[in-house]
C-alpha positions in Angstrom: 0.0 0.0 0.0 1.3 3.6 -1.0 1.3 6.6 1.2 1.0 8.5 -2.2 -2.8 9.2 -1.9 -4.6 11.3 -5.2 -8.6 11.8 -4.6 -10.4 11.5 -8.1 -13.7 11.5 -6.4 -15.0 14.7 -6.2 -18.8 13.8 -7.8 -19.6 11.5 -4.3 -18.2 13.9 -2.3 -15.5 17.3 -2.0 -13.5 18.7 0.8 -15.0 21.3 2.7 -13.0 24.9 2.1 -11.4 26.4 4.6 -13.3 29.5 3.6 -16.5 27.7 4.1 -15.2 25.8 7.7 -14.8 29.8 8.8 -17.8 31.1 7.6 -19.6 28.0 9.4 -17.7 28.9 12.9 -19.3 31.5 14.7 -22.7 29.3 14.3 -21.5 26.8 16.3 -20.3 28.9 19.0 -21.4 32.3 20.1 -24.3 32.7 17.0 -26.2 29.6 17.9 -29.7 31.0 18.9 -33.0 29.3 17.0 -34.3 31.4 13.8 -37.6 31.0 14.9 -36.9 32.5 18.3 -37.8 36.0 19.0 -34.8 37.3 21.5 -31.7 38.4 20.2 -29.9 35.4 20.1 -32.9 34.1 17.7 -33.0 37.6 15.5 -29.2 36.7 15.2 -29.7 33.5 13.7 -32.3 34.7 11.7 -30.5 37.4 10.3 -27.7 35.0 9.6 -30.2 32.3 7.7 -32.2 35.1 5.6 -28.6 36.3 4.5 -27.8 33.1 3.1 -31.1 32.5 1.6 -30.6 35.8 -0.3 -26.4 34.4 -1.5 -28.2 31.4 -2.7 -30.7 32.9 -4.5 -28.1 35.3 -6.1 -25.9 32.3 -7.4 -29.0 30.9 -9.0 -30.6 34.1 -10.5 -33.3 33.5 -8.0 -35.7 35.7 -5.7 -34.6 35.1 -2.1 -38.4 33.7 -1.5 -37.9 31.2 -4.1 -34.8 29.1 -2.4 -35.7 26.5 0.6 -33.2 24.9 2.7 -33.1 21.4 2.9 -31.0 18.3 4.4 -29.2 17.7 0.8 -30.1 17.1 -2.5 -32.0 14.0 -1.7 -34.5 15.5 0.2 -34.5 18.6 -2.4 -35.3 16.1 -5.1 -37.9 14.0 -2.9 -39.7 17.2 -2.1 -39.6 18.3 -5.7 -41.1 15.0 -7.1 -43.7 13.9 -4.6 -44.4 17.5 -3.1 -45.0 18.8 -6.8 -47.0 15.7 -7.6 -49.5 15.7 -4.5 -49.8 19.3 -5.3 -50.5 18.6 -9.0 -52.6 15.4 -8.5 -51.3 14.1 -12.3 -48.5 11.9 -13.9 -44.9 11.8 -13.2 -42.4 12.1 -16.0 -38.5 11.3 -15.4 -35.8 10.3 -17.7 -34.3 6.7 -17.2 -30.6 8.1 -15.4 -32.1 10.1 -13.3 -30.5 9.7 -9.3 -32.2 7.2 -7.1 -33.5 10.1 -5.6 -35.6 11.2 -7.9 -36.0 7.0 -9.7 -37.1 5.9 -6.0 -39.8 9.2 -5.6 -41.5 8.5 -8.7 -42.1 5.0 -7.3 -43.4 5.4 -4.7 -46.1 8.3 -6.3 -46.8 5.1 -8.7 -48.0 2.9 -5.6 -49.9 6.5 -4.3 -51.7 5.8 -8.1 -49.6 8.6 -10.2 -49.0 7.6 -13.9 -45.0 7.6 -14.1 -43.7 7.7 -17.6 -39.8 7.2 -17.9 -38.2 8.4 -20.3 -35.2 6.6 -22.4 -32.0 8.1 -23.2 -29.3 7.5 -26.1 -26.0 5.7 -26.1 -24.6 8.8 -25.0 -27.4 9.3 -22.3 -29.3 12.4 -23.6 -32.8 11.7 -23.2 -35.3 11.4 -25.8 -37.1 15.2 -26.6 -39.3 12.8 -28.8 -40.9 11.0 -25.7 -41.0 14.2 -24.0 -43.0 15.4 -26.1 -45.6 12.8 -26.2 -45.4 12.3 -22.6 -46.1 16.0 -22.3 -49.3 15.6 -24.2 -51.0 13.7 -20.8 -50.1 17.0 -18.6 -47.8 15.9 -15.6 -47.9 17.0 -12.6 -43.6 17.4 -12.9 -41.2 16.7 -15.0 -37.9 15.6 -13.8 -34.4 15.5 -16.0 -31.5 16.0 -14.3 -29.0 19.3 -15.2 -25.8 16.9 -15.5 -25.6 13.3 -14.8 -23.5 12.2 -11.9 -22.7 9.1 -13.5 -21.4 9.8 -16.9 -21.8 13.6 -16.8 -24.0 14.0 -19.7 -25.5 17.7 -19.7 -29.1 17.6 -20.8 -30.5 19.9 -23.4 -32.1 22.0 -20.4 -33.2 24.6 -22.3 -34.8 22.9 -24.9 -36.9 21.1 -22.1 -37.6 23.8 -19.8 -39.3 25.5 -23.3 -41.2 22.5 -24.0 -42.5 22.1 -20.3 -43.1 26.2 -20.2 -45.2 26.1 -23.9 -47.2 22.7 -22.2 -47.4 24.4 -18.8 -46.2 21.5 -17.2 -43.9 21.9 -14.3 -40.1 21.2 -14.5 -37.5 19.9 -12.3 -33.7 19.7 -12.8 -31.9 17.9 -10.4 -28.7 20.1 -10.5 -26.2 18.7 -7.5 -23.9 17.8 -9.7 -24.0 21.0 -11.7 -24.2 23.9 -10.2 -20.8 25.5 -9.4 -19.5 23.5 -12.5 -21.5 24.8 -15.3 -23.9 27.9 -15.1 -27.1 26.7 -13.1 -29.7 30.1 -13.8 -33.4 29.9 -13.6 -33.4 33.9 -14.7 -32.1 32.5 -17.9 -33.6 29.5 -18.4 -37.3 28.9 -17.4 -36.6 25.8 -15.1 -39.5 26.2 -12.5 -37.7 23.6 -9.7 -34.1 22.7 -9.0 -32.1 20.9 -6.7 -28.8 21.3 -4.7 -25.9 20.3 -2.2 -23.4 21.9 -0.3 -20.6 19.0 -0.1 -20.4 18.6 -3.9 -19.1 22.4 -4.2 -16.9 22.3 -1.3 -19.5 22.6 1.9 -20.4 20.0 4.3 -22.4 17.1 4.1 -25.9 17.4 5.1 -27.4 20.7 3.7 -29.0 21.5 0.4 -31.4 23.7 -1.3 -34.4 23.7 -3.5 -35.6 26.6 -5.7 -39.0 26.7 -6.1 -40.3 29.6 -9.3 -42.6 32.0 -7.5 -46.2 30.4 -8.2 -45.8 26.6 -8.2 -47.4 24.8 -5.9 -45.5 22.2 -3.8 -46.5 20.6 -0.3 -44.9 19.6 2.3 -43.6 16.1 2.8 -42.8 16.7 6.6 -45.3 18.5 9.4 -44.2 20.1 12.2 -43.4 23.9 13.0 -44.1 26.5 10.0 -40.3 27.0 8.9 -39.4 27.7 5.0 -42.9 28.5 4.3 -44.5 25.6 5.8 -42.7 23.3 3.2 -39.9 22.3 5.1 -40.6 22.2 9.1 -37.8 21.7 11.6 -35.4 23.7 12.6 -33.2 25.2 10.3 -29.3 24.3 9.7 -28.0 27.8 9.9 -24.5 26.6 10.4 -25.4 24.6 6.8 -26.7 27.4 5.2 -24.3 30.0 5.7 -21.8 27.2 4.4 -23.9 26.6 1.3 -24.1 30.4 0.8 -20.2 30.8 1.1 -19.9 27.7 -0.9 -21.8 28.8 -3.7 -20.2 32.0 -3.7 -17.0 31.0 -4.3 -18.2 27.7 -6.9 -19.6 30.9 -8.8 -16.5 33.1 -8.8 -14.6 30.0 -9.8 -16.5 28.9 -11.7 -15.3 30.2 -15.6 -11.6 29.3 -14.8 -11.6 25.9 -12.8 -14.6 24.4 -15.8 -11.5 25.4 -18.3 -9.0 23.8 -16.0 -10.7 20.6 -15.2 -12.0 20.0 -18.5 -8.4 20.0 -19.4 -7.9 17.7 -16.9 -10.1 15.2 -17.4 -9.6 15.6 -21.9 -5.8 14.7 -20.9 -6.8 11.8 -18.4 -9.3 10.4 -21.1 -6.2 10.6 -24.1 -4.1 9.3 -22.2 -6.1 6.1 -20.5 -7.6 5.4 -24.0 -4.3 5.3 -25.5 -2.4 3.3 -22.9 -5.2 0.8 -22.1 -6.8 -1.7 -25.0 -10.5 -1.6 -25.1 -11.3 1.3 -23.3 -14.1 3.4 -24.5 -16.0 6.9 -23.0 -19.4 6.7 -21.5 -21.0 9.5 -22.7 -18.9 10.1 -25.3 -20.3 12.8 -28.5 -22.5 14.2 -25.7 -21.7 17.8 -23.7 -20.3 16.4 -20.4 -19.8 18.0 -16.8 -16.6 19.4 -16.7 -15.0 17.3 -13.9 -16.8 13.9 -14.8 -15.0 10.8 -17.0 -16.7 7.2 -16.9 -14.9 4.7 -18.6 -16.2 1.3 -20.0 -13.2 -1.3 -19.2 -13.3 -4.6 -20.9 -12.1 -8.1 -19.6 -11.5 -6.7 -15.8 -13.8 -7.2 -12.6 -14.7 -4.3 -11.3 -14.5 -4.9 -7.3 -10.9 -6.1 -8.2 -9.7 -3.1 -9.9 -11.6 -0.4 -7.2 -9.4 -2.3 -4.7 -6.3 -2.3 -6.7 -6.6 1.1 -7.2 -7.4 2.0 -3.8 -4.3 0.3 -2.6 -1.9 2.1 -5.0 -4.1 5.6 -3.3 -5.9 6.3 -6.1 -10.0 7.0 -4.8 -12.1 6.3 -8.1 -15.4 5.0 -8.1 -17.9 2.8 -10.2 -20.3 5.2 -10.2 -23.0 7.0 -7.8 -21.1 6.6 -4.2 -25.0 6.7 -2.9 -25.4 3.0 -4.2 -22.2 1.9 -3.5 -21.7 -1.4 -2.8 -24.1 -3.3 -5.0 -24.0 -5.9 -7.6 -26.0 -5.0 -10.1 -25.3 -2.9 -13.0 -25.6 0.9 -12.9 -29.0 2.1 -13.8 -26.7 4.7 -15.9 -25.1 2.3 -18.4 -28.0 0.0 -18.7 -30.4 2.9 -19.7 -27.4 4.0 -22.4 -27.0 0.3 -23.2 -23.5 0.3 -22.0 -23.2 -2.7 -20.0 -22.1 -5.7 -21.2 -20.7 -9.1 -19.4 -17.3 -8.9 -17.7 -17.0 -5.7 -18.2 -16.3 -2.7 -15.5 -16.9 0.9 -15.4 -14.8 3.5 -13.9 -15.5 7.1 -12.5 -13.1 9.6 -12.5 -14.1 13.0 -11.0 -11.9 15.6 -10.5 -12.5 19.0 -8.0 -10.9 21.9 -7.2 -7.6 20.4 -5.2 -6.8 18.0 -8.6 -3.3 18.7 -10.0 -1.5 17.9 -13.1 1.0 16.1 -11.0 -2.0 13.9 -10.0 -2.8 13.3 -13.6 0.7 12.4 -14.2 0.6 9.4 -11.6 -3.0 8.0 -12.8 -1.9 8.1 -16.5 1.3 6.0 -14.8 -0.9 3.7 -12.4 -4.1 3.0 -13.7 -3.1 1.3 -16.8 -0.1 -1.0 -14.9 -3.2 -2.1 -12.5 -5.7 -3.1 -15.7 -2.9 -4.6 -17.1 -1.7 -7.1 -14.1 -5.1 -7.6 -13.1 -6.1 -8.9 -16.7 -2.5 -10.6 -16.7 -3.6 -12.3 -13.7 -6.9 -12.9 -14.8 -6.1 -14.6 -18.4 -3.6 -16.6 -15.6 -6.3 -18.3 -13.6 -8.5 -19.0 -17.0 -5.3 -20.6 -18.5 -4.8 -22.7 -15.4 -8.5 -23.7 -15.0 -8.3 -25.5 -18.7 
């Protein structure tokens, strides 16, 4: 094992700035009233929470009434699906990558008696505007199509949908955790009427998100309790969280022009150089717009728990896809929906963040390829031997 560690895993999870770890601070320690409480210490923490409802809503082209704070993007995209769809009393439409989230909320408004329509993608995983359109002809309650996908990194045609939904008046949602801070995320320029997000993808902590709701669409709540963010979203707010989001956002936005340039160079010399050096190897998502951070490779003739291990002990942190379904067996959704699964084969995420260096480019390009190639070695070994 090496003591040579390089993170490439920055779509499950990033590190939280140090910016963000001082803006958080004081919340934990001399600014820790309740926002709903009316003495100072409460006003404080209210002041502090309306503050970064308004940086939020700035970084999303938003009003600050339209942005509620949430646990994370799950519970963003849960609230979007199921609280737009008991408010809409119709259908559910979703494309076939979308995250579990979003996959597992249209379910479960199926068995509630909603007609869910599913829409399929392409080879490169853009989803069908053909089937949109015909699924928009039955009037939805919401239609959800993720801004980028977190597997591959596909960027939908957003624009063209958020139209289509718009001229149908049909509700959209855009599941946007992977995007935003990566790739312009702006409902003042395009008419997306719901959209999810999360602090720890853009360098914030785990555990606080945000949904933007457009002024006039009706959502309820999924939870009951007190009457915080508008009675959607009772409990007691994270203020900590959302300052942290706020200061997050701030700085993804800033960024945001100069580190999508630098990573997409990144990850287009990654992607040469794996291609190159390792037989077989082929892009998910390939001929598509991608996320700038994101690379999923299809690897032939390799096991795929075998090589994250290998990997792992040389200190290289990839992954095989979404790190919220680690661990399990089957396929990715993903790459069955885009038809890119096939026996003994494995697929490989690279995602790179804000602390990735060329130098850490350098030693993949060096590592990854000797660890296909002694695992296959050793592979074609053991076949040999079993004739």
């Amino acid at each position: 094992m090496t003591n040579e560690t390089i993170y490439l895993d920055h779509a499950a999870t990033t590190p939280v700035r140090a910016e963000v770890r001082e803006a958080m601070a004081p919340y934990y320690e001399d600014r820790w009233g309740n926002p709903s409480s009316t003495h100072r210490w409460g006003r404080a923490a209210r002041a502090a929470l309306e503050e970064a409802r308004e940086r939020v809503a700035a970084a999303l082209g938003a009003a600050r009434n339209e942005v509620l704070f949430t646990s994370g993007g799950t519970e963003a995209d849960n609230l979007a699906v199921l609280g737009r769809w008991r408010a809409g009393g119709a259908g559910v439409v979703c494309s076939a990558i979308e995250h579990r989230a979003v996959l597992d909320a249209a379910r479960l408004a199926a068995r509630g008696g909603a007609n869910v329509q599913i829409l399929g993608v392409d080879e490169r995983g853009v989803v069908d505007l053909a089937a949109l359109d015909e699924a928009l002809h039955d009037r939805p309650a919401v239609v959800s199509v993720m801004w980028g996908n977190n597997e591959v990194g596909t960027l939908q045609p957003v624009a063209s949908i958020a139209e289509r939904c718009r001229a149908a008046d049909v509700r959209y949602h855009a599941d946007a955790v992977q995007a935003f801070g990566r790739v312009p995320v702006r409902v003042d320029e395009i008419p997306v009427d719901l959209v999810s997000v999360s602090s720890h993808k853009i360098g914030g902590p785990k555990g606080v998100g945000a949904l933007y709701v457009r002024s006039g669409v009706q959502i309820e709540a999924l939870l009951w309790g007190g009457g915080q963010e508008r009675d959607l979203r009772p409990g007691t707010q994270n203020v900590a969280g959302a300052v942290a989001l706020a200061t997050a956002a701030e700085l993804a936005d800033r960024e945001r022009e100069a580190e999508s340039a630098r990573q997409t160079a990144l990850r287009d010399r990654l992607e040469a150089g794996l291609t190159a050096k390792v037989a077989g190897v082929s892009v998910n998502g390939a001929g598509a717009p991608r996320l700038p951070h994101v690379l999923n490779l299809r690897v032939p003739a390799i096991d795929q728990e075998m090589l994250l291990a290998a990997l792992d002990l040389e200190g290289i942190a990839v992954s095989s896809g979404s790190a919220c379904h680690s661990g399990a067996v089957e396929p990715s959704h993903v790459l069955v929906a885009m038809g890119r699964v096939a026996e003994g084969e494995s697929s490989l995420r690279f995602s790179l963040g804000r602390t990735t260096t060329d130098a850490e480019i350098d030693r993949a390009l060096d590592v990854v390829p000797r660890v296909i190639a002694r695992l296959r070695e050793r592979s074609n070994g053991s076949h040999a031997g079993a004739h």
